[in-house]
Each structure stands twice: as structure tokens, then as C-alpha cells.
RODO-2510 file (C-alpha; in nm, 4 decimals, decimal comma):
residues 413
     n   res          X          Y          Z
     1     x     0,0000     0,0000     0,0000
     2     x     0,1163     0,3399    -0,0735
     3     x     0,1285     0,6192     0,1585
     4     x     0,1424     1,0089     0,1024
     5     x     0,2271     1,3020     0,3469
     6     x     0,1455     1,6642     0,2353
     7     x     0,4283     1,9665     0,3449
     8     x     0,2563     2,2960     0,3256
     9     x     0,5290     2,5825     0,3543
    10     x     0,4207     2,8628     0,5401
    11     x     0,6652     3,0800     0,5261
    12     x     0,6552     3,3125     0,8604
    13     x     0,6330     3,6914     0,9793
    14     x     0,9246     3,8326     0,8243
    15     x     0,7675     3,7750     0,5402
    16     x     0,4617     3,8968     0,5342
    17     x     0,5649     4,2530     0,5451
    18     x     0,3806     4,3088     0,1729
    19     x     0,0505     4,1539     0,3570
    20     x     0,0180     4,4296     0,6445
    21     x    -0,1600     4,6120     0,8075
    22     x    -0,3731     4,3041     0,8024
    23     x    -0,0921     4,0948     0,9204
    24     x    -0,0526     4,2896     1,2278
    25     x    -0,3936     4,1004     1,3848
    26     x    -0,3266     3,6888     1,2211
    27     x    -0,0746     3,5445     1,0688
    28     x    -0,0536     3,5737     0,6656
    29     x    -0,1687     3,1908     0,6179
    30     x    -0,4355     3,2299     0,8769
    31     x    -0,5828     3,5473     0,6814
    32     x    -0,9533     3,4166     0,5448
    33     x    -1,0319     3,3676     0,1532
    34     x    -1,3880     3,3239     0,1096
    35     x    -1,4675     3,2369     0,4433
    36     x    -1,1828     3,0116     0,4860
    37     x    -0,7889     3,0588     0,6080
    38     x    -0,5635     3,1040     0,3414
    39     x    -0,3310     2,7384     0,4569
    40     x    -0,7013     2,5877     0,4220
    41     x    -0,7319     2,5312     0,1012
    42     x    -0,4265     2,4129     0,0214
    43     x    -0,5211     2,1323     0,2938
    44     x    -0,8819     2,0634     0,1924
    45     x    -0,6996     1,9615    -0,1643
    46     x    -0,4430     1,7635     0,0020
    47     x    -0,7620     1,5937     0,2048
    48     x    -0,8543     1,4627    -0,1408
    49     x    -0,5295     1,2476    -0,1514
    50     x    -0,6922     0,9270    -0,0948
    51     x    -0,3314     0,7642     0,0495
    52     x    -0,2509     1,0795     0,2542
    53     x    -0,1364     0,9981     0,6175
    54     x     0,0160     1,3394     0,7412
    55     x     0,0082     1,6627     0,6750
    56     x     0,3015     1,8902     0,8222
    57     x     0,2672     2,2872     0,7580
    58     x     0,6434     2,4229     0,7661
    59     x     0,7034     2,7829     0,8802
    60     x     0,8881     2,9930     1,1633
    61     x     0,5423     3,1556     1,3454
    62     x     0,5323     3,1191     1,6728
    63     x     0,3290     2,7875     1,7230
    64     x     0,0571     2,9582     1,9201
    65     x    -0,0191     3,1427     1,6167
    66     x    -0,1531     2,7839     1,4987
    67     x    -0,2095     2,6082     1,7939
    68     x    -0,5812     2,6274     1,7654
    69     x    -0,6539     2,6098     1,3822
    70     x    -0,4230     2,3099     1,3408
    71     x    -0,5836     2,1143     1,6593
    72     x    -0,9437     2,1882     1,5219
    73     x    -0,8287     2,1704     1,1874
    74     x    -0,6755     1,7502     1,2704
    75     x    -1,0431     1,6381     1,4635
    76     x    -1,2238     1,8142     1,1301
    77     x    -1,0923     1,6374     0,8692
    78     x    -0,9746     1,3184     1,0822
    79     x    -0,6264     1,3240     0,9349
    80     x    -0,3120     1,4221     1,1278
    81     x    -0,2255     1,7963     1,1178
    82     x     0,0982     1,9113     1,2437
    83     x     0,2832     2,2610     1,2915
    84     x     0,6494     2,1989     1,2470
    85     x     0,8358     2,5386     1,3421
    86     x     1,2076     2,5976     1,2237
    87     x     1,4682     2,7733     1,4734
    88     x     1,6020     2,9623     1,2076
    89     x     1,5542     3,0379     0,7871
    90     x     1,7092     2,7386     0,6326
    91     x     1,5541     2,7869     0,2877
    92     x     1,2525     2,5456     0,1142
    93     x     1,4566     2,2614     0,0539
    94     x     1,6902     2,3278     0,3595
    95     x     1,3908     2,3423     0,6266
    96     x     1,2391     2,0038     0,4625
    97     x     1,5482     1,8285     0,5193
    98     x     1,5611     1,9719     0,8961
    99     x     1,2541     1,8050     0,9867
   100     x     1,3544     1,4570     0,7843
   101     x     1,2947     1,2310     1,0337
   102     x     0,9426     1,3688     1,1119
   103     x     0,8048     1,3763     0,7741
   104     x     0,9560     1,0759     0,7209
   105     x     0,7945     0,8665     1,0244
   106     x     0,4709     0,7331     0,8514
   107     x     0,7164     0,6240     0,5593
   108     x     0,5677     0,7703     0,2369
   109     x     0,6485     0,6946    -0,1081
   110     x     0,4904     1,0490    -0,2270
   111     x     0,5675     1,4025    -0,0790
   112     x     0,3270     1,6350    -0,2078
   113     x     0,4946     2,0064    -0,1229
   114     x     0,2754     2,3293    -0,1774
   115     x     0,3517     2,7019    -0,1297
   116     x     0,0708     2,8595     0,1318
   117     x     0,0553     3,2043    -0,0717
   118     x    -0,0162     3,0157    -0,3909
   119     x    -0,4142     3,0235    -0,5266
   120     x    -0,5089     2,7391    -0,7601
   121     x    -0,7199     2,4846    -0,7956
   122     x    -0,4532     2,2434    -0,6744
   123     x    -0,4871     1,9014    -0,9082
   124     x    -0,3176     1,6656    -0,6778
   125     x    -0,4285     1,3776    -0,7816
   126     x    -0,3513     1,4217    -1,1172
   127     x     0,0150     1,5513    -1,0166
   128     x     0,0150     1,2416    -0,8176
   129     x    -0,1065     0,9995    -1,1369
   130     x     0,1259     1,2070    -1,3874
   131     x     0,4255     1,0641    -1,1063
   132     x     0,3642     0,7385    -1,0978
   133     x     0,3499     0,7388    -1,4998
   134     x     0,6520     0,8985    -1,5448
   135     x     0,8646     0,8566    -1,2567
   136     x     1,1501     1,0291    -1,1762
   137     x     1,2387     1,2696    -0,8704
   138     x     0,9583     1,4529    -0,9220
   139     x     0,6570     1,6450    -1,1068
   140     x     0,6092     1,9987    -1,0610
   141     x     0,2649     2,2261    -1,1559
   142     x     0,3014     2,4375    -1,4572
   143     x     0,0749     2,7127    -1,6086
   144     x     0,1085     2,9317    -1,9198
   145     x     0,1347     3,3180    -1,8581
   146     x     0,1954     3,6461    -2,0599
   147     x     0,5380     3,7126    -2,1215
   148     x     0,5166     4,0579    -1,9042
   149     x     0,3932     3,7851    -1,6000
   150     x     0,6518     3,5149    -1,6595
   151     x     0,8832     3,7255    -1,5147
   152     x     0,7893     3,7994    -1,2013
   153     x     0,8344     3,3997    -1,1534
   154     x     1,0424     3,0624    -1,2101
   155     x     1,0770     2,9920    -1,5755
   156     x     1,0312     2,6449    -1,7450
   157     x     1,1214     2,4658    -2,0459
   158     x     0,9961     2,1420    -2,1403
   159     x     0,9683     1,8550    -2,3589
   160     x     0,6452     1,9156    -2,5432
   161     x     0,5856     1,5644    -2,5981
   162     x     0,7702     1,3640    -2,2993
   163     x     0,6976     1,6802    -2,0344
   164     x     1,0136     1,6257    -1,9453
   165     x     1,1754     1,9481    -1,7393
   166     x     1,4673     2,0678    -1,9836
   167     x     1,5736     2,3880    -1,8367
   168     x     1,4859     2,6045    -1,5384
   169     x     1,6082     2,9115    -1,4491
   170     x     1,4638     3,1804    -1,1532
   171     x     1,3454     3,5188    -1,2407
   172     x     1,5663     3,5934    -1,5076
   173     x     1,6499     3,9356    -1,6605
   174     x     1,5383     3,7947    -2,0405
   175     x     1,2501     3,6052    -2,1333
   176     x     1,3250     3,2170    -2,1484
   177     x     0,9498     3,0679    -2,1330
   178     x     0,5941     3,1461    -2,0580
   179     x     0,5724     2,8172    -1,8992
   180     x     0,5882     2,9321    -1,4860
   181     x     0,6454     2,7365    -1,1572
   182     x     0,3441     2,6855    -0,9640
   183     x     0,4986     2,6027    -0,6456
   184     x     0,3463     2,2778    -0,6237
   185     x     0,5282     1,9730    -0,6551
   186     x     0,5110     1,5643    -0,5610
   187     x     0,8298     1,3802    -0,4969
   188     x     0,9831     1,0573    -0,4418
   189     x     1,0849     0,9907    -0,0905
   190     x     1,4330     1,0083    -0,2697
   191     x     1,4269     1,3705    -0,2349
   192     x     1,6114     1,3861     0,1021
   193     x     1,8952     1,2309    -0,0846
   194     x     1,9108     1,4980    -0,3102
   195     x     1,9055     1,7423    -0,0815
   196     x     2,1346     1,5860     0,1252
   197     x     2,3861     1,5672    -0,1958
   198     x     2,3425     1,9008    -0,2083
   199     x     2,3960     2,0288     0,1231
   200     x     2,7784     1,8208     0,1250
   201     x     2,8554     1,9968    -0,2033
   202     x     2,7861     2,3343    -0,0546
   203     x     2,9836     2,1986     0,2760
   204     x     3,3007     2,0815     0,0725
   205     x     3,2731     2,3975    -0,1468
   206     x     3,2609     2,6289     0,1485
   207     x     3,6141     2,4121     0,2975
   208     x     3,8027     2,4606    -0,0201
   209     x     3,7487     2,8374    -0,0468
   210     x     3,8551     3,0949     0,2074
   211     x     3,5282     3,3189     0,3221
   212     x     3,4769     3,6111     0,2197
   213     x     3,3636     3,9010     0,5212
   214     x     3,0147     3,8569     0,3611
   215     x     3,0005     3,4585     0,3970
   216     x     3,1374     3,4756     0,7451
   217     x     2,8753     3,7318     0,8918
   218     x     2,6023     3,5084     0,6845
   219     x     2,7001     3,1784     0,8683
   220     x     2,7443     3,3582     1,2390
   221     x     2,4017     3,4849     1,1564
   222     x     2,1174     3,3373     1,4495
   223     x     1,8416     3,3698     1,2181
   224     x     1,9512     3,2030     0,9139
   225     x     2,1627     2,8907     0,8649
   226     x     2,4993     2,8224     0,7599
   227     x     2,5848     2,8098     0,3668
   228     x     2,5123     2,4559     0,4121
   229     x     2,2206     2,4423     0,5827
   230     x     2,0256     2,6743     0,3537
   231     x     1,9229     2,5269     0,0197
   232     x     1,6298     2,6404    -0,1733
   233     x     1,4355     2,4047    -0,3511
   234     x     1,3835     2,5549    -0,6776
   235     x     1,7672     2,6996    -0,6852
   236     x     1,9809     2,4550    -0,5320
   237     x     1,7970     2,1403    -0,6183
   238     x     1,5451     2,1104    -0,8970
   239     x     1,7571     2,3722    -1,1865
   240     x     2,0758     2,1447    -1,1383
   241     x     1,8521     1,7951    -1,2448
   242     x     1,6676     1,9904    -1,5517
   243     x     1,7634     1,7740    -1,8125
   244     x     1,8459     1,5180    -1,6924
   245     x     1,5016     1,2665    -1,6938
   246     x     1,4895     1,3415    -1,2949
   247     x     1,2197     1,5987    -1,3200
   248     x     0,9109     1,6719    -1,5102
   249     x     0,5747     1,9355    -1,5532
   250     x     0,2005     1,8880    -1,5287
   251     x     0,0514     2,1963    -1,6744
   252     x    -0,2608     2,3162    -1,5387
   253     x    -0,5404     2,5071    -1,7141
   254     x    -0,7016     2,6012    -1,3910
   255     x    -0,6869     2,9674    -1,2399
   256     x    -0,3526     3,0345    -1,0642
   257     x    -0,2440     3,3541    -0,8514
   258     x     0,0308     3,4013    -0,6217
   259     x    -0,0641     3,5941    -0,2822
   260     x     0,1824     3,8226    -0,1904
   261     x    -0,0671     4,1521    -0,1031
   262     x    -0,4091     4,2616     0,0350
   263     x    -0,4933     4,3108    -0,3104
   264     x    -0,3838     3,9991    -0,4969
   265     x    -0,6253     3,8457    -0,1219
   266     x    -0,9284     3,9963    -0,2353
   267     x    -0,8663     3,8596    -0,6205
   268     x    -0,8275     3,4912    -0,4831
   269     x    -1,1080     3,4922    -0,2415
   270     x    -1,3238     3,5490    -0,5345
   271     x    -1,1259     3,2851    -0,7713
   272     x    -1,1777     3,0712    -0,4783
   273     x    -1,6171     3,1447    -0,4213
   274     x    -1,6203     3,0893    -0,7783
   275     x    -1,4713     2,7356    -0,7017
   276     x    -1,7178     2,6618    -0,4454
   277     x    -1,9693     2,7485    -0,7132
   278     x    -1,8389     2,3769    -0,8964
   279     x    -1,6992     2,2114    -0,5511
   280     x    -1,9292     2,3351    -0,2809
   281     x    -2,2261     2,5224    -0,3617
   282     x    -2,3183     2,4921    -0,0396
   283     x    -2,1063     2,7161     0,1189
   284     x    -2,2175     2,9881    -0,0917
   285     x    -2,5650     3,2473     0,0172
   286     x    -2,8624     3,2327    -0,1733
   287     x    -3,0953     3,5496    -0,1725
   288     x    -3,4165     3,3098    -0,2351
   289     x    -3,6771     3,3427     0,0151
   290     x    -3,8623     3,6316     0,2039
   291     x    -3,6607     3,8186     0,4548
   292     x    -3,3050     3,7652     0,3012
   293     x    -3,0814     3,9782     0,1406
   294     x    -3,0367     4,0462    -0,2436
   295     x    -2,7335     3,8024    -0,3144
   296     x    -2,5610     3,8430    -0,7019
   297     x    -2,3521     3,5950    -0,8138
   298     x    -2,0677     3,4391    -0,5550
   299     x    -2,1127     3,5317    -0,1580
   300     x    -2,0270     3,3440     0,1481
   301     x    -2,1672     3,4882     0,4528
   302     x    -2,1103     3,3245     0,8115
   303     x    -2,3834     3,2120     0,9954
   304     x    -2,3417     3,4196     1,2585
   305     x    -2,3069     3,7366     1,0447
   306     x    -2,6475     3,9652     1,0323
   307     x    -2,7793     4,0567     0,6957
   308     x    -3,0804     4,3259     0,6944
   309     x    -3,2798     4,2088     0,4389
   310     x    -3,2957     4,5327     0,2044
   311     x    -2,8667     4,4828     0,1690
   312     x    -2,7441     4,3706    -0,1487
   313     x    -2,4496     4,1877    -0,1490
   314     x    -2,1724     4,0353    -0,4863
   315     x    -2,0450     3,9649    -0,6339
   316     x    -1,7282     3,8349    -0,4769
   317     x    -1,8382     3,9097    -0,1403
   318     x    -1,7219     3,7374     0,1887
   319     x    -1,8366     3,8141     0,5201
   320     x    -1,7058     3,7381     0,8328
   321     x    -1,8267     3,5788     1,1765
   322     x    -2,0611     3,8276     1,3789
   323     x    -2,0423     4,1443     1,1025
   324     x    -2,3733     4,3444     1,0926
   325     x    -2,4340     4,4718     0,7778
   326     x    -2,7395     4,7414     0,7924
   327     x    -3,0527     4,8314     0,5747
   328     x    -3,0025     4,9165     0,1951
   329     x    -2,5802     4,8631     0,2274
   330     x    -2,4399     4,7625    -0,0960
   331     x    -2,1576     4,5648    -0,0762
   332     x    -1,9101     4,4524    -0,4167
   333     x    -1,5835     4,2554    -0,4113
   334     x    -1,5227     4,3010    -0,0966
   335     x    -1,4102     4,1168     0,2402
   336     x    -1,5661     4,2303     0,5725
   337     x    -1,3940     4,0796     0,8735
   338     x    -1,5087     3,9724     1,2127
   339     x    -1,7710     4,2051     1,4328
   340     x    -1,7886     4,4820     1,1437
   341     x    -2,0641     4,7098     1,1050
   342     x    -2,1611     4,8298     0,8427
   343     x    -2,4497     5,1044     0,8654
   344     x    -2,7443     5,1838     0,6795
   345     x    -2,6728     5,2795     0,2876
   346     x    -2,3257     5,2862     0,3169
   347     x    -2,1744     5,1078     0,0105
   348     x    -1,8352     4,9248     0,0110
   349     x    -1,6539     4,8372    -0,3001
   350     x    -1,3037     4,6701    -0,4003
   351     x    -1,2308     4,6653    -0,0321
   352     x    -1,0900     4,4892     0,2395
   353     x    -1,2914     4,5992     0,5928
   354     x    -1,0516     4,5192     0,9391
   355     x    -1,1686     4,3527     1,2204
   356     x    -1,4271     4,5692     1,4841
   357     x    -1,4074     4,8517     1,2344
   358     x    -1,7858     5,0963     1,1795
   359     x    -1,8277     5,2304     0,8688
   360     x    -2,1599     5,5104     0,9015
   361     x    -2,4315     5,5875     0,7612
   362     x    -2,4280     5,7022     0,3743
   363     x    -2,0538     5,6061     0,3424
   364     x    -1,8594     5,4907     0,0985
   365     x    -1,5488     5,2854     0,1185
   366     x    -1,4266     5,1822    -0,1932
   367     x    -1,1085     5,1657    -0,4685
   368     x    -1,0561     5,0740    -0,8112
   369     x    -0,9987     4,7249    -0,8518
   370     x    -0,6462     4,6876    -0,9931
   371     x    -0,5729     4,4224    -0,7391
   372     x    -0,1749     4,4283    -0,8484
   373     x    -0,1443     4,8488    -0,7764
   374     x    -0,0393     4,9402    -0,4031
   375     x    -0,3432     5,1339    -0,3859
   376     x    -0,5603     4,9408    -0,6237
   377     x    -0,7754     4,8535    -0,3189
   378     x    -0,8742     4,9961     0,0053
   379     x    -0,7824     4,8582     0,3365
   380     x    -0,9022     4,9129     0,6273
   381     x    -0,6959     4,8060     0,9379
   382     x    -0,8611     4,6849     1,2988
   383     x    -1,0954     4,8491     1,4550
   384     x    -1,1457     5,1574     1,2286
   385     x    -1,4303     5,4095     1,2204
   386     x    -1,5416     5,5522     0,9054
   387     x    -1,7944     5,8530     1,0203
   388     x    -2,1307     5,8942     0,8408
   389     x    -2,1302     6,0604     0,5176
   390     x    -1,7209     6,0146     0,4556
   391     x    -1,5730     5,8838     0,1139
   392     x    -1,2530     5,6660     0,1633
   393     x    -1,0946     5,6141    -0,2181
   394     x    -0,7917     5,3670    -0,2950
   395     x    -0,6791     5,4253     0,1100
   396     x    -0,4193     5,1802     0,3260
   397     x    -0,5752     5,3243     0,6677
   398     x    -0,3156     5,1402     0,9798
   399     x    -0,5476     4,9969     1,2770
   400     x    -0,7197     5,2267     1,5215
   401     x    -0,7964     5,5348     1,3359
   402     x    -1,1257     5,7605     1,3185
   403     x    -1,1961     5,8963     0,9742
   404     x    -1,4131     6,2142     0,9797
   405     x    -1,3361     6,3704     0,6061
   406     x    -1,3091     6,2236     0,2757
   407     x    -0,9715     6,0813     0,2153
   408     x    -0,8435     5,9674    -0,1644
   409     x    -0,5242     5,7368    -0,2374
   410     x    -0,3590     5,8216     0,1231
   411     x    -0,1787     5,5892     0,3403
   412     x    -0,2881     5,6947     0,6938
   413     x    -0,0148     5,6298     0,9509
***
């Protein structure tokens, strides 16, 4: 019998720094997309893994930052959920092989790794059927982008017919391929070997060359590893096996997004509600019936959330546990977050409302919808109070402020 185990990389607080202010309340992978932390739909897809026995989520937060979720999170889905923190940056590759013995313990054939801030649809099963057919080290997720797009990321080449990985090369200065890294992969347990090979080379390479000043502050460095201990994946261990019938691509033609900002958030909660739509219906509002809200197209709205029946909410709309959302509001592409209010009329567009903030009466909080520009949106930090009557346009507004005047592409300190 086979056996899988799932490695969700987290990342941790240093960097998140594109994500705040909303990272100053929750860690980035705890941060809800369509009703639902970020790291959770990465693991609801690795649920689907009919052989899975573990799932580890990699990162240096402070555990207690996960504590909860991942305890809840193990009892929900009745398969093993762990929070594996790392002393110190060791790199992708270089923090897997730090916990070795732990991912190791259930002894899986298959290692399914996944990026946290990546949005997708995530095929795993068939990355995981693609494997087995081809064999190898490993098969890693592949889309087609625009040339501006492709690079901004890891760029492929591959063997159109075998999908064999010929050439890959990190954010380089000239075009090479519209074919970009995912950052979703399945491996042979024979990974660890690799990166162990790799980790000796940069060892006896480091021995045979005197250190420069740079080199030696790196390695006395507390926070990251020595030149050894920090190997990156993509870098140190997949580019040097292109070509070599080690590695190979399964390109999907699902949506894909990376997550790096508030903005690029707001974009993948609605990719994701429109999943739902095919997935889980379910989850998503309806606005049949007397005495509920108007709903258009994709909304999730918490149970515990209060809806005034003359709102209008979507589409791509998510709201949040215990946010009241008042008589004729009109809400669009938008995220309201736990205990908001929103008053009566007040409209809220291409937005992303903080936690325990009031926006009044006749409001409007709202901003363009270029989810990639730094003010293509408007945040709102915790616990902020638009006044009645007050326009907030394409606004980053820090936690804890009033607003009492109309305020247009600002960052408010």
C-alpha cells in the first residue's frame, strides 16, 4: 500500500511585510479567503489524496499562532495535522530536510509540497497519477502566462511531448518561457537524498574556499543557517537535475495567482467562491426566500453574520463571523472581517474591511480594482471608524484610526 504526506510551507512573519496592516492582527496563512484561512485550502486539496497519512505545515510563526486552527483543523478532517516550526531560515529545501525524520515517520512513497501564498485549484491527484506514470524525482505544476507575468516567476522549459523538465532558471532578466512554476510539486521519498547531496557539495565547497567578510557574517548569523544548511528548492535542487530525466511538468489550465498583497487576497477569495460554485455550492448564500438579502452571483456569509434584508451583497463578497451589515448597504468585491458594522446605505466596493471597524451611515469605502497596484484597493486596518457621510478612495488606513473627512489614495499612519 502506498502512503502520502502533504508539506505545506508557510513561510513566517518576516515575510509577510507586503501583507500588512492586516498581518498585524493573524498570521498571513491564517488570513480568510472566502470564508476560509488562506493554509485551508491548500489542505482541503491535500484531504482529497486518498493515500494521505500526514500533513506537516512548515514555517517559523510562533506555534501559538496555529495552535488552535491546526488542533481543530486535525479532529475536522480526521487526518493528522501538524505545525512543524524551524529555529532559524534554512531555505525550502533546507527546512524540509531539517525536519527529515518527522516527515519521514509514517514512511511515504509520495511528498506532495505546496507554497501557502499560492491560489489554484490544486490538481493533486492528477500531479500524483502524472508521477507514478513517469517517474523520476519529481513532477512539478506548470501554467502558461503572458510574457510581461513570466517574469515575475520561475521559468520552465519542457519537452512538449515527454513533459520532461529541460531547463529552469529563476526570475531571469530575459525572457526564457511562458511556462511558470506553480509552487506545487510531488516527490519521491528520494528527495532527502538529493538534498542531502546538495547540502555536502555546498559543505566541501565552502572548505576549499577561504570566506569572504560577507560569507562569514552570513554563517554567524542566528536567524539564518549556515551556507550549508540553507538550500532552496527551486535553486539549489530542482535547476541542477533539468535535463536530466529526474524531473518533469504537469501543466494546469485552472486559475492560478500568487498571494503576496491585500490586493492579490481579495482577487483569490473570489477565484476561490467561484470554485465553491463547482466544488461546494453549499457554502455559498442564496438570496431566495422572504426576509433575506439580495445576493448576485458568488457570496459566502457566516452564519453568525447579520444581513438586513434590504442589503445587497456580490459579487465576490465574503463576510465574516458576527459582522452586521445594515438596511439598503451595498456591498461589491469586498471582504468584511469579524464584528464589522456596516451602517445603513453605506456602500463598500473593491475593499478589504478590518476587524471591529464601523463604517456610518451614507458612506462609501471603496477603490478601483487593480488588485496588483499598491493602492488598487482599500484597506481598512482593525478596529477603524469611518464617520457617516465620509468617502474613503484607494486608502491603506493602519489599525485604530477615526476617519471624519473624505480621504483619496492616502496611506494613513
Amino acid at each position: 500500500m502506498t502512503r502520502s504526506v502533504a508539506i505545506i510551507m508557510v513561510g513566517g512573519p518576516t515575510k509577510g511585510t507586503r501583507f500588512r496592516p492586516l498581518s498585524f492582527n493573524v498570521a498571513k496563512p491564517i488570513f480568510p479567503l472566502a470564508g476560509q484561512p488562506m493554509v485551508h485550502h491548500p489542505i482541503q486539496a491535500c484531504k482529497k489524496v486518498p493515500d494521505l497519512v500526514h500533513i506537516y505545515l512548515v514555517g517559523f510563526y510562533e506555534e501559538k499562532e496555529f495552535q488552535l486552527y491546526v488542533s481543530a483543523l486535525s479532529t475536522e478532517l480526521k487526518v493528522p495535522v501538524r505545525y512543524l516550526k524551524e529555529d532559524k531560515a534554512r531555505g525550502s529545501a533546507g527546512g524540509l530536510s531539517h525536519f527529515k525524520d518527522i516527515i519521514m515517520e509514517d514512511d511515504p512513497d509520495m511528498l506532495f509540497v505546496l507554497n501557502c501564498d499560492v491560489c489554484c485549484s490544486f490538481p493533486l491527484a492528477e500531479l500524483q497519477e502524472a508521477q507514478r506514470a513517469r517517474g523520476g524525482l519529481g513532477t512539478i505544476l506548470v501554467k502558461k502566462v503572458s510574457k510581461e507575468k513570466a517574469a515575475e516567476f520561475g521559468e520552465l522549459v519542457a519537452d512538449p511531448q515527454t513533459k520532461e523538465l529541460l531547463h529552469y532558471t529563476e526570475k531571469p532578466e530575459t525572457f526564457v518561457s511562458d511556462l511558470i512554476n506553480c509552487g506545487v510539486y510531488v516527490f519521491s521519498s528520494s528527495l532527502f537524498d538529493h538534498i542531502s547531496s546538495v547540502s555536502t557539495f555546498k559543505r566541501d565547497t565552502a572548505s576549499l574556499k577561504r570566506a569572504s567578510s560577507f560569507e562569514v557574517l552570513a554563517t554567524a548569523s542566528t536567524t539564518r543557517g549556515s551556507a550549508a544548511e540553507f538550500i532552496r528548492l527551486d535553486q539549489d535542487v530542482l535547476t541542477p537535475l533539468a535535463g536530466k530525466r529526474q524531473l518533469y511538468v504537469y501543466e494546469t489550465l485552472d486559475f492560478w495567482e500568487q498571494i503576496k498583497t491585500p490586493g492579490m487576497a481579495l482577487r483569490c477569495s473570489g477565484l476561490y467562491l467561484a470554485q465553491y460554485r463547482r466544488t461546494n455550492p453549499g457554502l455559498l448564500a442564496s438570496g431566495d426566500g422572504p426576509g433575506k438579502a439580495a445576493i448576485v452571483g458568488d457570496v459566502y456569509v457566516h452564519p453568525s453574520a447579520k444581513i438586513h434584508p434590504s442589503a445587497k451583497l456580490g459579487p465576490n463578497v465574503a463576510v465574516a463571523a458576527n459582522a452586521r451589515i445594515g438596511a439598503g448597504v451595498r456591498l461589491i468585491s469586498c471582504i468584511i472581517l469579524d464584528d464589522v458594522e456596516i451602517k445603513e446605505n453605506a456602500c463598500v466596493m473593491h475593499s478589504i474591511v478590518g476587524w471591529k471597524s464601523t463604517i456610518g451611515r451614507w458612506s462609501r469605502v471603496q477603490g478601483a480594482g487593480d488588485y496588483e497596484a499598491k493602492l488598487g484597493i482599500t484597506i481598512l486596518g482593525e478596529d477603524n471608524v469611518v464617520e457617516d457621510e465620509v468617502v474613503v478612495v484607494n486608502c491603506i488606513v493602519l489599525p485604530h484610526k477615526s476617519l471624519s473627512r473624505t480621504v483619496r489614495e492616502e496611506i494613513i499612519l
